[in-house]
N, C-alpha and C positions, 0 to 999 in steps of 0.2 A: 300310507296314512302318515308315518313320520315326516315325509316330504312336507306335505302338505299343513302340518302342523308347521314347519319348521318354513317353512312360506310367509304363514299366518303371523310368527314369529318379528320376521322379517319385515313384512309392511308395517305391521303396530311399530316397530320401530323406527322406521322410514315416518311416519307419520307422528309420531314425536317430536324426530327431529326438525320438521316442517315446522311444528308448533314453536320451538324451541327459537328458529331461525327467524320466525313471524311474528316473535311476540321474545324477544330477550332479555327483557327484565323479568321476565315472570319465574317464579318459585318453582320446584318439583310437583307440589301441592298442586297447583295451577297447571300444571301441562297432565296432571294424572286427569285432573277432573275435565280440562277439554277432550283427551280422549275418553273417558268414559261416557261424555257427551257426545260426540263423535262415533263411536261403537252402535250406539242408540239410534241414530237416528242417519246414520250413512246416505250421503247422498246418491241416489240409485236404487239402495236394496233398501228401504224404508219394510218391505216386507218380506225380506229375506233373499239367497241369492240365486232362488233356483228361478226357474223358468216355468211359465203357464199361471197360472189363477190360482187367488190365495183357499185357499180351503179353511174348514174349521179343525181344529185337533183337541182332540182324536175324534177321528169320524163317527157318526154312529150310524148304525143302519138300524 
């Protein structure tokens, strides 16, 4: 679980500096809020990152 935390770490920060590299004028302010933009709406996992069909949560039966 650490790992994988420390991954997740890793890319947010990779992905920062992308912003950073793509846009350098821009503020701290401004590169938090494209990733928090970014976080949101990820291209790929728009519904998360698992596999198979999104379900409702919590299920009910």
């Amino acid at each position: 679980m650490r790992l994988a935390l420390e991954l997740s770490a890793v890319a947010d920060a990779m992905r920062a500096q992308r912003f950073r590299r793509e846009r350098p004028n821009a503020s701290e302010d401004e590169i938090e809020a494209l990733m928090e933009a970014w976080r949101g709406e990820r291209p790929g996992a728009e519904a998360g990152d698992s596999a198979g069909r999104s379900v409702q949560w919590p299920r009910r039966r």
